[in-house]
N, C-alpha and C positions, 0 to 999 in steps of 0.2 A: 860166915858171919861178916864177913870185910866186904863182901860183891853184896851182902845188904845194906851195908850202908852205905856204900857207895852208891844205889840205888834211890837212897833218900838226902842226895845232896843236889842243891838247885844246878842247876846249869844257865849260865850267864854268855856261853860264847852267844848264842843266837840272837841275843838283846845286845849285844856288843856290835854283833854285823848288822842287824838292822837300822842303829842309832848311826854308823856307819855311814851305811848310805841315804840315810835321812841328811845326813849333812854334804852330802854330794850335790841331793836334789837341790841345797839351797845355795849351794854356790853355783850351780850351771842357771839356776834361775835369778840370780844377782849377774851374773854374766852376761846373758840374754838383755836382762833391764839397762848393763852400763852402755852397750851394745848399740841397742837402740836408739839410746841417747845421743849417742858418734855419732850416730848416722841421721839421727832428726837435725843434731846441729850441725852436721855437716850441708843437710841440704838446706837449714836456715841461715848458715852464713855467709856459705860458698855464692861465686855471683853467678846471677843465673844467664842462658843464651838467648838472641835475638835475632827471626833473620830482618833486615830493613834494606830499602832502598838509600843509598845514597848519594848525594851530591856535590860540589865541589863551590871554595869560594874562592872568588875571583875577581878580577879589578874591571868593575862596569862604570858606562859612561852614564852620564846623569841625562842623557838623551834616551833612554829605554824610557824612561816613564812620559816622553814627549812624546813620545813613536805614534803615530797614527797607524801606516800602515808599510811594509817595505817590498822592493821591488827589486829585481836584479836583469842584469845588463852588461855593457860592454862600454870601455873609454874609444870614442871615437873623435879622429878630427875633424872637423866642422870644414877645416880648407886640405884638399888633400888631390895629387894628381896623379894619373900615367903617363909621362909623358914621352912622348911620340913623335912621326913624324908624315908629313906628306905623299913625302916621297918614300922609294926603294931604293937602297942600295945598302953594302955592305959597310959595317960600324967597324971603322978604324984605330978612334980613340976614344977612352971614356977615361974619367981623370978626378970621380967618384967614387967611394964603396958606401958599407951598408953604416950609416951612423954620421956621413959625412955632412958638414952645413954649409949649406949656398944661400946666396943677396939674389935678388932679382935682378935678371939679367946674365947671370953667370953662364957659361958653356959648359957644360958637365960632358957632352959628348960631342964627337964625330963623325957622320957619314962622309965617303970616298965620295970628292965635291970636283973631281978635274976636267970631267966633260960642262959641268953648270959653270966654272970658276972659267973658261975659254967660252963659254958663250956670253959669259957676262962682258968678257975682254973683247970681243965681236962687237956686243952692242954698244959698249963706249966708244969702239972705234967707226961704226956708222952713225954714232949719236957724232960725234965730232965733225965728220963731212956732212952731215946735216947743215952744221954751225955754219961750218965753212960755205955751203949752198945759200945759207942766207945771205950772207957776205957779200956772194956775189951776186944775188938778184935785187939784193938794195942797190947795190952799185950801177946795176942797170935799170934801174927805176929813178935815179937820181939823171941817168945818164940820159936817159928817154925823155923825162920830163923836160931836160932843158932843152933838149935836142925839138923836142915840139913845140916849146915857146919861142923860139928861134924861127921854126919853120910858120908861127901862127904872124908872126910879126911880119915877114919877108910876103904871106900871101895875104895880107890886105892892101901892100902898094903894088901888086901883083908880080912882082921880083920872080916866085917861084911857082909852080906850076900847081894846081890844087891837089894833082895826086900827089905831089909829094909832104903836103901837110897832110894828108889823109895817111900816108904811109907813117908817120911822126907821133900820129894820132894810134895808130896799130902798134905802132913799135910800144908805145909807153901803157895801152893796156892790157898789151903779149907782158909785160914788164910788171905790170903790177899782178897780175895774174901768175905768171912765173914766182913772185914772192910769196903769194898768197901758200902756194904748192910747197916752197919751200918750208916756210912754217908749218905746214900740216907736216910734213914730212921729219919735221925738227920734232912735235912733239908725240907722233909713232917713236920717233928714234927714242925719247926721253922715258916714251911707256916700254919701252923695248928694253930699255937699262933696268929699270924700276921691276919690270919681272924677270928679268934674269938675278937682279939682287934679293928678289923674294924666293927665288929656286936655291940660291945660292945659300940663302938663312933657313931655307928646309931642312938642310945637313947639317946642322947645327942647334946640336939640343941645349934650348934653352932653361934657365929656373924663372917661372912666370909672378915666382914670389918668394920671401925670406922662409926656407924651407928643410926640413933633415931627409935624408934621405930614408928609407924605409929598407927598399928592396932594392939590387941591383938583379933586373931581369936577363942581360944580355949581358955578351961580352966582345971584343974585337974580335971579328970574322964572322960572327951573326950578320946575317942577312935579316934587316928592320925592314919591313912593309907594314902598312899602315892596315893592313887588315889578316893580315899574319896567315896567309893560304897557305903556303909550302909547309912543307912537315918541320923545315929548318929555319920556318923564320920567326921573327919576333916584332910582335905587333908594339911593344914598349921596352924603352930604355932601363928607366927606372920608376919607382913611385915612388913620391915625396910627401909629405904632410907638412903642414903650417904648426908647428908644436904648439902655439900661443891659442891655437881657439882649439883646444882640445875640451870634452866634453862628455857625459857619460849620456848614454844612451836606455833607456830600462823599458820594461814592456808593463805595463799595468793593466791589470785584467779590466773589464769593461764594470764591472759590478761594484771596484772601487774606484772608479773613477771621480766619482762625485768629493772625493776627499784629495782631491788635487787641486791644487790651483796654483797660476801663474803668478809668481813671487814666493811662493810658499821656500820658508826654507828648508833645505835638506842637509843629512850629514851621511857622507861618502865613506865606504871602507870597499878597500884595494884588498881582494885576495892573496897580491904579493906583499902587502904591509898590513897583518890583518889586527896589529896591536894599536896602529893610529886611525885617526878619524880628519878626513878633511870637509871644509864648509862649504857650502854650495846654496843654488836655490833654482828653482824649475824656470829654466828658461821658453819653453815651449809644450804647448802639449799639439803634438800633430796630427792636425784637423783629420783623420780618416782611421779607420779600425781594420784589424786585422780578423779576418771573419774566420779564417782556419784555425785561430787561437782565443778567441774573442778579446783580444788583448790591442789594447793604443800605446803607442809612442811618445814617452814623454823625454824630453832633453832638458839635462839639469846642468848648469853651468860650476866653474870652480870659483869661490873669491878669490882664494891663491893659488896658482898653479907651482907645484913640486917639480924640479926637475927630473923625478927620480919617477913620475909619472909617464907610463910609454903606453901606444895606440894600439886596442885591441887586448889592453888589459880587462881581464873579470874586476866586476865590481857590482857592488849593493848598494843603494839606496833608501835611508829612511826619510820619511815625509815628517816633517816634526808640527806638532799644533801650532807653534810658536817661536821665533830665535831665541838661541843659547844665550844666557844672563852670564855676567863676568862668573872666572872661574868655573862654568859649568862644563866645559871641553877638556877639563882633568879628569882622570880614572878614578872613582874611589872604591872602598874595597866593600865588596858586597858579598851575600850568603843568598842564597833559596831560600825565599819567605816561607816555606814549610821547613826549615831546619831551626825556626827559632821557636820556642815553646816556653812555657811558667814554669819556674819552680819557686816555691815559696813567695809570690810575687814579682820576681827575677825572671827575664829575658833570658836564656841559656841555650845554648847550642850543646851538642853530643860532638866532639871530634874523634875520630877513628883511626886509632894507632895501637899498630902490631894487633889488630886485630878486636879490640877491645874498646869500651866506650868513654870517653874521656870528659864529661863535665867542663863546660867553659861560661862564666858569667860574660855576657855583652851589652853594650848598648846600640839599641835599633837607634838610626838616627834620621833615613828618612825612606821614603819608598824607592825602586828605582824598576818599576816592571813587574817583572814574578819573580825580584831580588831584592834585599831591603840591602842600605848604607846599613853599617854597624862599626862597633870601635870595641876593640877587646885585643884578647890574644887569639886571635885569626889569623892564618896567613894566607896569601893566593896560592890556590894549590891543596890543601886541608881540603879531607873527603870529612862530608859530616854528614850525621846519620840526619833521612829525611822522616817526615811527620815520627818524630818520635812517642812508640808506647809509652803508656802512664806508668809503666813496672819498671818500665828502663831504669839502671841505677848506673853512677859511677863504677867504671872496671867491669860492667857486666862484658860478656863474649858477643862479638857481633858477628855475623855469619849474610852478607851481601847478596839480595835479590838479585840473580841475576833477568838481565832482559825488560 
């Protein structure tokens, strides 16, 4: 009786576990939904990556947007020498090094001069009995001459015999003839002194102009010849240069040549001082081409010369359309005219720190080349992202094109 009616009683666990996991389903599937949610707004808030090329801004001269065309070269002196000597012999003294200044005229060196310095003393002392040889054939031309007006007198009252004015008459043109000798003799003697004085200034290096020294090629014991044969010798002293007409040199190809012209001005940078800029303007363009380079010679002069300028310095030359206006030989600070771009009307640069993209309002203020002037919070040195994407945002990830 009891297994029947237990028989006819509902049974609820089964709708109990089902109802169960009907509410399992609905929480893994509100999980799933919140889930989702994370993760869309994570990739809509989070900032997204960029890779870009970049640039740098930095302090330009307002001569880039002058620029016609630029040239490169070398600072040379215009006056500059080897100097040398004649003669052979070995160098004694030299009383120069390398950076030292000499006046015109100075002796910077010495050749061993004591065989020329005894011929010189040779020929002052037959240039003297020269002197002395005149001396005396004046003396006997003075002596002759009275000596035959005496003898001219005595034979027209016929006192003396005619040879003997005839002999009075020989003596005084032996006499004048004898001086004639002596003077020719007197000024051998005087060219005789005069090149021994020239052999003697051979051993003796001169400075032919106000000049620094450059190089010192030799040293005492060098054996100087003037065409330097021996394995030991030395065809030059030293070489000097004129510092004052120093001068840059540049080679212009032939295709631009037509954008040069004599007077044009130029602005100079020095590889050793590559943050200044000096003035200049083309002193020369020299009349002939270089056919193994197709390239001409043009020499641009300094308006000021720096003394911190030295010969055989690297240097560039720009050709400007026109002179620098006051204040235009200042730096002012420029960006990449591809780093400046619109937002909302606004001029804005990207700067790139720690990696990320930084939003900068600016103002463009004038061109300068393929860099515009700008005034903002820029500094020299700031990598900033170039032609920036229109998705780019503040703080997005910037990841650098390389190459």
């Amino acid at each position: 009786m009891t297994s029947d009616l237990d028989k006819l009683r509902i049974d609820k666990s089964g709708k109990s576990a089902q109802a169960r996991g009907g509410k399992s389903r609905i929480r893994l599937a509100a999980a799933i939904l919140v889930a989702a949610a994370i993760v869309a707004a994570f990739f809509a808030f989070s900032p997204s990556s960029h890779t870009v090329e970049a640039g740098k801004a930095a302090m330009a001269y307002p001569s880039r947007a002058l620029t016609l065309l630029t040239a490169s070269g070398y600072v040379v002196a215009e006056r500059k020498a080897s100097l040398a000597t004649k003669a052979t012999a070995r160098l004694v003294w030299i009383g120069v090094e390398e950076g030292s200044t000499a006046k015109r005229g100075d002796i910077v060196a010495r050749l061993e001069n004591e065989d020329v310095t005894a011929a010189l003393e040779r020929a002052v002392a037959q240039l003297e009995t020269a002197r002395h040889r005149i001396s005396e054939a004046r003396a006997e031309v003075t002596d002759a001459a009275l000596h035959h007006t005496r003898m001219s007198r005595l034979v027209k009252n016929d006192y003396v015999a005619r040879s003997e004015h005839d002999s009075a008459t020989a003596r005084k043109d032996k006499a004048a003839a004898a001086l004639a000798q002596a003077e020719t003799e007197l000024a051998a003697r005087e060219a005789a002194v005069a090149e021994a004085r020239a052999n003697l200034e051979y051993t003796l290096i001169r400075v032919p102009f106000n000049a620094v020294v450059l190089t010192k090629n030799a040293d005492v014991g060098d054996i100087i010849s003037p065409l330097g044969a021996s394995a030991n010798a030395k065809a030059a002293v030293v070489s000097i240069a004129d510092l004052s007409s120093l001068q840059v040199e540049v080679d212009v190809s032939e295709s631009n040549l037509a954008k040069v012209r004599q007077g044009e001005p130029c602005e100079i940078t020095l590889d050793a001082y590559p943050d200044e800029r000096f003035q200049g303007m083309v002193h020369m363009i020299v009349p002939t081409a270089d056919r193994t380079k197709a390239t001409v010679m043009v020499k641009i002069r300094f308006h000021t010369l720096d003394p911190r300028i030295m010969p055989e310095m690297s240097a560039k030359a720009a050709f400007l359309s026109r002179p620098l206006g006051p204040g235009e030989d200042v730096p002012r600070l420029a960006v990449p005219a591809r780093a400046v771009t619109k937002r909302d009307g606004r001029d804005v640069v990207y700067r790139i720190t720690d990696g990320r993209a930084e939003l900068l309002e600016v103002t463009v203020t004038a061109p300068l080349g393929d860099m515009v002037e700008v005034s903002g919070p820029v500094s020299p040195g700031d990598r900033l992202v170039l032609s920036p994407p229109a998705s780019i945002k503040n703080g997005d990830a910037i990841d650098i094109k390389e190459g």
